[in-house]
N, C-alpha and C positions, 0 to 999 in steps of 0.2 A: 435968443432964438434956438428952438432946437435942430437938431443937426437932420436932415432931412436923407436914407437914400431911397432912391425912387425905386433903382431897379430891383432894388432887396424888397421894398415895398411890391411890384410888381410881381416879384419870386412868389410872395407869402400870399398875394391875393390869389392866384392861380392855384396854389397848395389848396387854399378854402373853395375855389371851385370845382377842383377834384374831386377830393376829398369830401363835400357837400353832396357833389352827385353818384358819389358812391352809395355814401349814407342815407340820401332818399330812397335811390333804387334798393339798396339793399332790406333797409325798412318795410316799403311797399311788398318784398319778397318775403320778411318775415313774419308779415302779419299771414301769408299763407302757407308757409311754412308750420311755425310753433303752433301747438294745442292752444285753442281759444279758451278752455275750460280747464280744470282740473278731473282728474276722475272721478273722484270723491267729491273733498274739500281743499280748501287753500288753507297756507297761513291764517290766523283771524285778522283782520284788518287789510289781507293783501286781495288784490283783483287780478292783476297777472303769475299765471303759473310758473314763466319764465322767473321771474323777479323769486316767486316762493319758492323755487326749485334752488335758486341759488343761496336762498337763506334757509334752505329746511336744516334740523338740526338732529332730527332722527330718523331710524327706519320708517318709522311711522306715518312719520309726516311724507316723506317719499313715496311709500306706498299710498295714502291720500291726494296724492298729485299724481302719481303716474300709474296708480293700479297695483296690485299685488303681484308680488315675483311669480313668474310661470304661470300665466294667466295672458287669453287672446289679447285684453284688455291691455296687460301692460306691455306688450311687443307693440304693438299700434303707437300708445302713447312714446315708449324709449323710441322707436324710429322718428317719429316727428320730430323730437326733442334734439335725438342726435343728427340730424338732418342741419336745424337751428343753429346747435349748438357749432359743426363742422364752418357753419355758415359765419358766424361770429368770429372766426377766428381775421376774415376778411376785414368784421364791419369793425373789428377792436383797431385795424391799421385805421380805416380814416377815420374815426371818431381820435383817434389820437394824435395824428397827423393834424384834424382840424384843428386843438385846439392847441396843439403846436402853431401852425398859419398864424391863430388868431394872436399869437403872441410874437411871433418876428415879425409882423405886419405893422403890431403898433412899435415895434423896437425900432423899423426902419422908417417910421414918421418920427422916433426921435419922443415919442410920449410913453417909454416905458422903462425903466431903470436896468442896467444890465445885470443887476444881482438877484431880481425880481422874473427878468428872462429865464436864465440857467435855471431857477427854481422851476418854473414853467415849464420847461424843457424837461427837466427831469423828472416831474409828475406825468406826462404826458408819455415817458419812458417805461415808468412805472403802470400806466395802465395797460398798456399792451401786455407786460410782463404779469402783472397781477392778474388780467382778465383770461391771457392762456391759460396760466393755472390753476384758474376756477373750471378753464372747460374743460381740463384734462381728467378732474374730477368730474364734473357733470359727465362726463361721457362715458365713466367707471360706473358711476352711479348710479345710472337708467337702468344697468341691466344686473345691478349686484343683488343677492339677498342677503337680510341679517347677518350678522358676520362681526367678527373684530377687524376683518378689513376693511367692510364699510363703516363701522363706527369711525375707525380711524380717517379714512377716506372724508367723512364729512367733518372731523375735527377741523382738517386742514382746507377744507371748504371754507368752509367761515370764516377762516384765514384770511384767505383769499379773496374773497371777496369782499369783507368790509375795505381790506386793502385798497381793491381796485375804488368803489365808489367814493371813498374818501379819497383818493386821488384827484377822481372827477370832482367833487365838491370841494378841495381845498383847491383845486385849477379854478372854479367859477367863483368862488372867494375872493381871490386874488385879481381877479382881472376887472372886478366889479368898478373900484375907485377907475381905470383908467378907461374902462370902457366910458365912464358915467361923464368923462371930458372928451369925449367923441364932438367935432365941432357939426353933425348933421345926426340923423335921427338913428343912428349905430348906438347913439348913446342908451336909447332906451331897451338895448340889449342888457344892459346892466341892471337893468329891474327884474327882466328874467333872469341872469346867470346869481342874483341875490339871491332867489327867492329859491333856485336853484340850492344853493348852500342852506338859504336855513331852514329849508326841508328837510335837506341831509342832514344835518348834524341834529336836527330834530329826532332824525331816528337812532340815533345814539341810546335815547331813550321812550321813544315812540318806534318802534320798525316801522311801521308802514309811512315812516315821512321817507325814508328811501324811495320806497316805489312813487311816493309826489315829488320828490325830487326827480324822476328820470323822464318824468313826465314833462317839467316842465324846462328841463333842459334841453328834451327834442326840439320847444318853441323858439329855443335861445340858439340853438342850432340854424332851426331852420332860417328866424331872422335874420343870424350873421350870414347865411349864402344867401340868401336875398341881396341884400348889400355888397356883398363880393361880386355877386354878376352885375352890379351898376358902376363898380366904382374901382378906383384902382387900389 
């Protein structure tokens, strides 16, 4: 039988309903926040600006997402962006914090291995740290023109952020097997945090499986607080 603690189990549900209601409200706040559109065009394959904004890979593509340098257009779009962007520095604590919760939560039911935890932990460390310095860059970025500072600048963009995502995708990876022995319907959070990953890692060579992956890891989000507010 495994080793059961309650009140460490109690810790971590509370962490996920924090954390959960952080990341709805903040969500809800970003959808009016961020640019619904690009100015231009996006990525080919991408729908959100935000997402192409964090994968563009030249001047180019930046000025096709946020307007051309010294233009009304691009101060409009950089302030929304960087408005988002300031804002995310918030939502990168509970999205990380979450899925922290969601792994001391099964530690302390005693259904998750403690070499398998730390790893957890420490992806979870790593996106906070990864997704700041994606934004540190997004928020250089909005308002740079051409330049070997912005070449360089978005070098280490793309850094940065495949970092962070793969983070998130190798955290829903991982948690798949143990969510998938959840003994009530927690379990079927593990079809999304799947599907989650092999989106992501789909775009290793497809890009736009990232942006399906973020998609549907909001649903795997959103489910595991559903269930944290029912359950201990």
């Amino acid at each position: 039988m495994p080793v059961v603690d309650v009140a460490a189990a109690r810790r971590a549900t509370w962490i996920l309903r924090i954390a959960g209601t952080v990341l709805l409200v903040l969500s809800v706040v970003a959808l009016a926040t961020f640019p619904a559109t690009p100015a231009r065009r996006n990525l080919p394959g991408f729908q959100s600006p935000i997402i192409g904004f964090e994968l563009a890979r030249t001047p180019e593509q930046v000025a096709d997402l946020l307007g051309d340098p010294g233009t009304p257009e691009r101060a409009e779009y950089a302030a929304r962006m960087d408005r988002g962007n300031r804002l995310d520095f918030v939502f990168m604590l509970a999205y990380a914090a979450f899925h922290a919760g969601i792994a001391l939560r099964l530690a302390a039911l005693g259904r998750l291995p403690r070499g398998v935890l730390i790893v957890l932990l420490v992806l979870a460390a790593d996106m906070v740290l990864f997704d700041g310095l994606e934004n540190r860059e997004l928020l250089f970025l909005s308002r740079a023109a051409p330049s070997p500072e912005m070449t360089a600048s978005l070098a280490r963009l793309h850094v940065f952020t495949l970092l962070k995502w793969y983070a998130i995708f190798g955290s829903a990876a991982l948690l798949v097997p143990f969510l998938w022995r959840e003994p009530d319907w927690l379990r079927w959070s593990a079809v999304l945090f799947g599907l989650t990953a092999l989106f992501g890692f789909l775009g290793l060579v497809h890009p736009p499986g990232i942006e399906w992956g973020a998609y549907v890891i909001a649903l795997a989000w959103l489910l595991t607080y559903v269930h944290a507010l029912r359950r201990v």
